[in-house]
LOLUMZA-689901 format. One record per residue: x, z, y of N, C-alpha, C in turn; residue in one letter. Coordinates in steps of 0.05 Angstrom, whole numbers, padded with zeros to 5 digits, always signed. Example, Ala and Ser with C-alpha at 12.3 -4.5 7.8 and 13.67 -1.06 7.14 Angstrom:
BEGIN
+00264+00156-00114+00246+00156-00090+00264+00156-00066A
+00257+00142-00045+00273+00143-00021+00258+00157+00001S
//
This chain:
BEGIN
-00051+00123+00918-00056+00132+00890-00030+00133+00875X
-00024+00154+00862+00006+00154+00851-00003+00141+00824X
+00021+00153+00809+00021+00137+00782+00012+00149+00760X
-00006+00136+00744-00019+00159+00721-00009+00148+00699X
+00006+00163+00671+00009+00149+00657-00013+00154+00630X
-00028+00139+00626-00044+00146+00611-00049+00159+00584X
-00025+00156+00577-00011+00163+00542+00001+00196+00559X
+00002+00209+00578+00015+00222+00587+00015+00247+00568X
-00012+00256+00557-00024+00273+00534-00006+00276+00508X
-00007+00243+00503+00005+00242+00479+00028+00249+00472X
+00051+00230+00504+00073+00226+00502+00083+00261+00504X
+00065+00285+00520+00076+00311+00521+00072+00320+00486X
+00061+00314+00470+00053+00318+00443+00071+00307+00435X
+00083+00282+00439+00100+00274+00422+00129+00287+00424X
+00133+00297+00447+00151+00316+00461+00161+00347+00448X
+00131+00360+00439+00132+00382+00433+00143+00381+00406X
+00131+00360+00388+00131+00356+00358+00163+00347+00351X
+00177+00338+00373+00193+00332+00376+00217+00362+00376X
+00215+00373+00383+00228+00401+00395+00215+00414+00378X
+00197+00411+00353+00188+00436+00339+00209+00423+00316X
+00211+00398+00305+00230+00393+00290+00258+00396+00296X
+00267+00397+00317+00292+00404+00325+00302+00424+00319X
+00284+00456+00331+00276+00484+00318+00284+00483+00285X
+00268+00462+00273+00264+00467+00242+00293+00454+00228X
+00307+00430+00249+00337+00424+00238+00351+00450+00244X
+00358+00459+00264+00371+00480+00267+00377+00499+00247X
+00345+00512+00253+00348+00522+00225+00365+00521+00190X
+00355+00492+00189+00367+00490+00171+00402+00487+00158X
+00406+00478+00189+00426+00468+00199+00449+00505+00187X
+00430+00521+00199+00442+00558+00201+00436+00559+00167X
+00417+00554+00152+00420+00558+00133+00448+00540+00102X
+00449+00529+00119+00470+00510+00104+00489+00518+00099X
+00503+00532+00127+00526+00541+00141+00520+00568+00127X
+00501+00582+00124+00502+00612+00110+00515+00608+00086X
+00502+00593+00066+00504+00585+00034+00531+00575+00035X
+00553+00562+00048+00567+00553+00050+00597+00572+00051X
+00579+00598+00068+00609+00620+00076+00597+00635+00051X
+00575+00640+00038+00571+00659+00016+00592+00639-00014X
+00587+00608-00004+00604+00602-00036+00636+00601-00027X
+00645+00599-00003+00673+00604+00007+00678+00630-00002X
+00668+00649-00003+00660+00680-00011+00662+00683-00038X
+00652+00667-00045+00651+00674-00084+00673+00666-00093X
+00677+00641-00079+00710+00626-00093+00738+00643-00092X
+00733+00665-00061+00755+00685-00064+00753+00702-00072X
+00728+00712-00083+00720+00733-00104+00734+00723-00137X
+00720+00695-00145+00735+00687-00169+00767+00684-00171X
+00779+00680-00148+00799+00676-00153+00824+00708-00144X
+00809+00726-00130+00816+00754-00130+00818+00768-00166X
+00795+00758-00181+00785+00776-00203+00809+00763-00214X
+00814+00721-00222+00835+00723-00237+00854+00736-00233X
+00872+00726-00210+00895+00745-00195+00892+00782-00209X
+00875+00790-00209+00885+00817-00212+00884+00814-00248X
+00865+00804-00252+00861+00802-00300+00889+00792-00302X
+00903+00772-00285+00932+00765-00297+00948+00786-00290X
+00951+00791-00262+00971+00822-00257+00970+00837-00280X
+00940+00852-00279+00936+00870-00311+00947+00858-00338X
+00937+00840-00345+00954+00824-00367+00982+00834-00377X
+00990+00821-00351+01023+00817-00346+01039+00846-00355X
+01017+00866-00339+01028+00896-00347+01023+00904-00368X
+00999+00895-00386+00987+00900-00406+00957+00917-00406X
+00939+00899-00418+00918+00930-00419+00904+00923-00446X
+00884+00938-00445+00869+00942-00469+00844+00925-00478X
+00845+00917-00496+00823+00901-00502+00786+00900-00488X
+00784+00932-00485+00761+00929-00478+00756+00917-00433X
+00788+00930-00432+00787+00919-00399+00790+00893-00400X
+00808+00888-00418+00814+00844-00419+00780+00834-00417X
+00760+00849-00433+00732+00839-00444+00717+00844-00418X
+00725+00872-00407+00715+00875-00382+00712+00853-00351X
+00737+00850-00353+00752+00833-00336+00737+00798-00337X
+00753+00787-00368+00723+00768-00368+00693+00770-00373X
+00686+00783-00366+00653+00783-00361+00656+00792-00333X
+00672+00797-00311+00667+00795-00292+00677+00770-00282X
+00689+00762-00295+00706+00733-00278+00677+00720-00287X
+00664+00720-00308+00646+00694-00314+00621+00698-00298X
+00609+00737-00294+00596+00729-00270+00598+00722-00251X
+00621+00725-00240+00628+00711-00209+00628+00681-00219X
+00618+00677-00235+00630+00635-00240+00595+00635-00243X
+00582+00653-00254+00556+00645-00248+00536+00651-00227X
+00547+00667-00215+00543+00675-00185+00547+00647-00163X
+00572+00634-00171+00580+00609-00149+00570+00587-00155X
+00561+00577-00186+00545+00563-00201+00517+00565-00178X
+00502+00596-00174+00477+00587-00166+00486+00589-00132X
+00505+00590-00124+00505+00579-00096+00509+00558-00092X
+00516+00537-00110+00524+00516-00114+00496+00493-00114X
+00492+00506-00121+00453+00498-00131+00442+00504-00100X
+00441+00522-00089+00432+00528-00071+00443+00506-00046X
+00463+00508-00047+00483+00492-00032+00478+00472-00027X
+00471+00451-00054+00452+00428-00063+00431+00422-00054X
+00415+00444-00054+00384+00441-00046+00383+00445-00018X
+00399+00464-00004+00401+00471+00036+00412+00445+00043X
+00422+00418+00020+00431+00394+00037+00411+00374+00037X
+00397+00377+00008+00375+00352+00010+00352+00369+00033X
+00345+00390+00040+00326+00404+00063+00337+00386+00086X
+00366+00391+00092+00362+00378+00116+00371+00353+00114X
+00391+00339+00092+00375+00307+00101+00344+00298+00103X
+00332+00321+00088+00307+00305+00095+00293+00309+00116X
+00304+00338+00133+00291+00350+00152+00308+00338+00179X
+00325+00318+00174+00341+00300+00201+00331+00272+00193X
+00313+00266+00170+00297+00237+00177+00266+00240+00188X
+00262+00270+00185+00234+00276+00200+00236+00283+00230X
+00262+00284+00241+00273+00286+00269+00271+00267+00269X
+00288+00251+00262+00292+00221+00283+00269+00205+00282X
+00247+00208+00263+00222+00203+00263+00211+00204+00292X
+00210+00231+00288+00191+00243+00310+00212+00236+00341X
+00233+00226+00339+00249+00223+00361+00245+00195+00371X
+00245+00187+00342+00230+00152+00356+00205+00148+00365X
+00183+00164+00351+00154+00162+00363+00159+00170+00394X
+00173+00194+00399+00172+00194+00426+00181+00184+00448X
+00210+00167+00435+00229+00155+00448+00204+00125+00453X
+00190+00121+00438+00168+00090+00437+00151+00098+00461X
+00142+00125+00466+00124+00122+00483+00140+00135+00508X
+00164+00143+00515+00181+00151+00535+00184+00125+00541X
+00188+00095+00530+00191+00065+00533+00167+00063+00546X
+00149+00062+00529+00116+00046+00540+00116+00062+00576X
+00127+00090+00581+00116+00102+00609+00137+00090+00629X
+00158+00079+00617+00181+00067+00628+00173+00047+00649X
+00160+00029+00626+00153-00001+00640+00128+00003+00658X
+00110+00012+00646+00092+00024+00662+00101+00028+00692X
+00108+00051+00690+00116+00054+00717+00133+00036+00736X
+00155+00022+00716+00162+00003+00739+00140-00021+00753X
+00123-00030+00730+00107-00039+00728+00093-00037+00756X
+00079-00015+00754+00058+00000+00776+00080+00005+00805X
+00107+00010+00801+00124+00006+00818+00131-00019+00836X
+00127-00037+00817+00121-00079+00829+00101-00077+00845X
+00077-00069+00840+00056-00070+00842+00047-00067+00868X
+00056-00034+00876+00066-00011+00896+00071-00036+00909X
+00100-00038+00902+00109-00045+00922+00109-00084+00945X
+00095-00093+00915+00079-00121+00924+00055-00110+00944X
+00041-00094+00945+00023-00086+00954+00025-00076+00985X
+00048-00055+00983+00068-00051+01013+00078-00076+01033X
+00075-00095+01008+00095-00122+01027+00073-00135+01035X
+00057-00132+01029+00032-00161+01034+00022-00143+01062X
+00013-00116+01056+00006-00097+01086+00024-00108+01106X
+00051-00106+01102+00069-00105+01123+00065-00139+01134X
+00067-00153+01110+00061-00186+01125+00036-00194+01136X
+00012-00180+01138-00017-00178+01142-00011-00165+01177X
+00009-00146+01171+00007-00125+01195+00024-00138+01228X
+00043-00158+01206+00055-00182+01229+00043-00197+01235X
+00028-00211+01215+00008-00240+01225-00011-00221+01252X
-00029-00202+01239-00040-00198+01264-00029-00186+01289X
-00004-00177+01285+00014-00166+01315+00006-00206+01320X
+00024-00221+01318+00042-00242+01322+00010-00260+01337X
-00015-00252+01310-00039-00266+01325-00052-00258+01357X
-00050-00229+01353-00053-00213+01376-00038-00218+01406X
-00011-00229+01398+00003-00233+01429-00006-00266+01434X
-00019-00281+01416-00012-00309+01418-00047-00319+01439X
//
């Protein structure tokens, strides 16, 4: 009779639930990294718009492009403002979505333990069981020639 582990059900459930959160860090993991190159993105956008409002400056322009110019510098500052926010929120997702991993990494890691011993367990067992045959199987050779 081989070895059954009884939790075997569970421990494949605890397995899957395990690898569906992994899936869902990832994810988040890609979303972080997105928001991250979009505010790397805005910061060289803000700092393109100053660079050229000072060039222009420097050469001179007209009041309504100076006015132009800042209201685009301030959307790009409120543009990076809500990536910023975003940025914020894609970090508390996945700290919270890497304490619902290691969660689910420990429930399964607990019952990957419980099939552990188990089996060595049933492995003693086995193999107490093999030794007593084999010493049963000498006594009666050993009774047999005597």
């Amino acid at each position: 009779m081989g070895f059954r582990f009884s939790l075997a059900t569970v421990l494949r459930l605890r397995e899957n639930l395990e690898h569906t959160e992994s899936l869902v860090l990832e994810r988040h993991y890609a979303e972080l990294a997105r928001v991250q190159g979009m505010l790397w993105e805005a910061e060289l956008n803000i700092g393109n718009a100053r660079r050229i409002k000072n060039e222009e400056l420097a050469q001179g322009m007209t009041g309504i492009q100076l006015q132009l110019a800042i209201e685009e510098e301030s959307r790009l500052q409120q543009h990076r403002d809500t990536l910023l926010q975003k940025l914020q929120e894609a970090q508390k997702l996945l700290r919270e979505q890497m304490a619902t991993y290691r969660k689910a990494r420990q429930k399964r890691d607990v019952l990957e333990e419980l099939r552990k011993r188990n089996f060595n367990s049933y492995r003693r067992e086995q193999e107490k069981r093999e030794q007593r045959e084999r010493d049963e199987a000498f006594l009666l050779r050993r009774k047999n020639r005597n």
